[in-house]
C-alpha positions, 0 to 999 in steps of 0.5 A, a space after each residue: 287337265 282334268 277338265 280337258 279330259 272330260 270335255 274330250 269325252 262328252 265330245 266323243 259321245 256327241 260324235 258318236 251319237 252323231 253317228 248312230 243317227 246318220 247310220 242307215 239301218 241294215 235293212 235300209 241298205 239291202 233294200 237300196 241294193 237289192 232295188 237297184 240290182 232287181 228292178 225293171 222289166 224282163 223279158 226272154 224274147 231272144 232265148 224264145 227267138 232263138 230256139 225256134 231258130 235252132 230248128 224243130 229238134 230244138 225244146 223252145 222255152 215259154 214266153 216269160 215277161 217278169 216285172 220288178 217295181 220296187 214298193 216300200 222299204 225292203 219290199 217289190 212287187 214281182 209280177 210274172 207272165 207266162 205265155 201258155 194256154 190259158 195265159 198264167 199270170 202271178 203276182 208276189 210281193 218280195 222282202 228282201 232281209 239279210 241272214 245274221 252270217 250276211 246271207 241275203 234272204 228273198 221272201 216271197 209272199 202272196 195276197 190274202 185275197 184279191 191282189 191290190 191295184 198297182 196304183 195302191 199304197 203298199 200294205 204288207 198286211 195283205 200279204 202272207 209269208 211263203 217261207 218254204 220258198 225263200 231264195 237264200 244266197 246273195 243280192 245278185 244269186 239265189 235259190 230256194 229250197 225245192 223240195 221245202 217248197 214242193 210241199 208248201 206249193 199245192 196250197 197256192 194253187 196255179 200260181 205256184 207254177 211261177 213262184 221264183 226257184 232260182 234268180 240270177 242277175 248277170 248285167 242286163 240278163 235275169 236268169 230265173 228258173 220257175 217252179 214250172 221248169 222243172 218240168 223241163 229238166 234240171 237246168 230249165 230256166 230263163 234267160 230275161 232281158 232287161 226291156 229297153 224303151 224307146 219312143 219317137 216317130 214315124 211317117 207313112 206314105 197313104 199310097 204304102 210301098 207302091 208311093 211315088 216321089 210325088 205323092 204327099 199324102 204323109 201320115 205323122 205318128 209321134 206316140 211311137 214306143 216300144 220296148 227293146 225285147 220284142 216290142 211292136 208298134 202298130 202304125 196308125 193313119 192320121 184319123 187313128 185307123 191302123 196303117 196294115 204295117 207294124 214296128 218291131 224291135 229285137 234285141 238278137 244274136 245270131 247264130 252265125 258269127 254269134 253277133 248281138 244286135 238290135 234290129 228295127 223292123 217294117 212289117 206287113 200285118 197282112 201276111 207277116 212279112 218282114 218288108 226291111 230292116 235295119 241293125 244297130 248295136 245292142 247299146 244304141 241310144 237311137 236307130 231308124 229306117 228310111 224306105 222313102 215310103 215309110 220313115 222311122 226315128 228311135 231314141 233311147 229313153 232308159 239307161 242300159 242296165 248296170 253291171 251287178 256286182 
């Protein structure tokens, strides 16, 4: 009995030991979350589209493009574009750590000196802490002291116009309010969509609209990509040259009847025109157009975004 009793104990050691090994560290966890819950690229297109849409009354927001990569262990590397004059870019390396009451805390950081090439090896020892603007609350909702940050915000210069206030994940959406929206009023922000990518090909008749059935003159194009907010694609004559027609690719809600859309378009680059479209539904893996002159087909190459919890 004795020894039955005592080979019973060094088996439970053995397995708890087995078990602290395999247990992955808390850090590791909020990081595997937080990359799958914040990763990709956003952009605000549609909320743009449809301010100007509103009318002139209406306050159009800036043009936001917001790029998450993840870069090692619990940190990503936020890139933000705002489309203003001068254009303003900023660029912060993101930890992501977890409070002891289960807070989850987004600390940005910004570079000591020039900002590393994307395709650099991640050192976080290029990077300063920026804790007066840490966003506290949970993976997929989070906010930052405004007025600890107000203080802090003179000493970065520029950039701090895009330093992240407040970010909210709602599925494919990335509701984020910039240090510059204040500005705009107390609810300011926004609404960014994760970018959809789509590649495939078009052909192009050279006689253009006016092509009769028995021309032949086609120009194939198989480099076709663009992205699902907003994206356009020139289109490219056989030696390379452009085509005078563009691509577009929206994804849309219209007022009337509050419809989501995405929506191919033909464009004249010469004055702007829309000379046809065709609609799909937001989730589509594939949309085309066929005008006789001019033949488009699209397919998917992302996943649509997971709803976050």
């Amino acid at each position: 009995m004795k020894r039955l009793s005592i080979v019973l104990v060094v088996m439970c050691l053995v397995s708890c030991a087995d078990l602290q090994r395999t247990k992955p560290a808390r850090g590791a966890r909020t990081a595997t979350v937080a990359g799958a819950i914040l990763q990709g690229e956003f952009d605000n297109h549609a909320q743009v589209w449809l301010a100007r849409e509103s009318g002139a009354s209406a306050a159009v927001p800036p043009h936001v493009v917001v790029t998450i990569e993840p870069a090692d262990g619990d940190w990503s590397i936020w890139r933000i574009r705002l489309d203003s004059a001068p254009p303003l870019e900023a660029t912060w390396a993101m930890r992501t750590s977890t409070a002891a009451d289960g807070t989850t805390i987004w600390t940005p950081h910004r570079a000591l000196g020039a900002i590393p090439a994307a395709t650099a090896k991640f050192d976080a020892q290029l990077w300063t802490p920026l804790d007066a603007c840490a966003l506290r609350g949970a993976l997929s909702k989070a906010q930052a002291d405004v007025a600890a940050c107000a203080a802090l915000a003179p000493g970065v210069g520029a950039q701090a116009a895009l330093l992240p206030l407040d970010v909210e994940r709602d599925g494919d959406l990335l509701r984020i309010r910039l240090y510059a929206d204040q500005a705009r009023g107390a609810d300011a922000r926004e609404d960014t969509r994760l970018v959809r990518w789509f590649g495939g090909w078009a052909a192009v008749n050279g006689a253009g609209p006016k092509a009769g059935a028995e021309n032949s003159d086609w120009h194939m194009d198989r480099a076709l990509r663009l992205g699902s907010e907003g994206g356009r694609y020139a289109l490219k004559w056989r030696d390379g040259a452009p085509s005078g027609y563009s691509l577009a690719l929206e994804h849309l809600t219209y007022r009337d009847g509050n419809v989501p859309v995405l929506k191919l378009s033909v464009i004249d680059d010469g004055d702007g025109r829309t000379l046809a479209y065709a609609w799909a539904n937001p989730e589509a893996t594939r949309i085309g157009i066929n005008l006789g002159w001019v033949q488009v087909g699209l397919d998917s190459t992302t996943q649509a975004a997971a709803t976050a919890k």
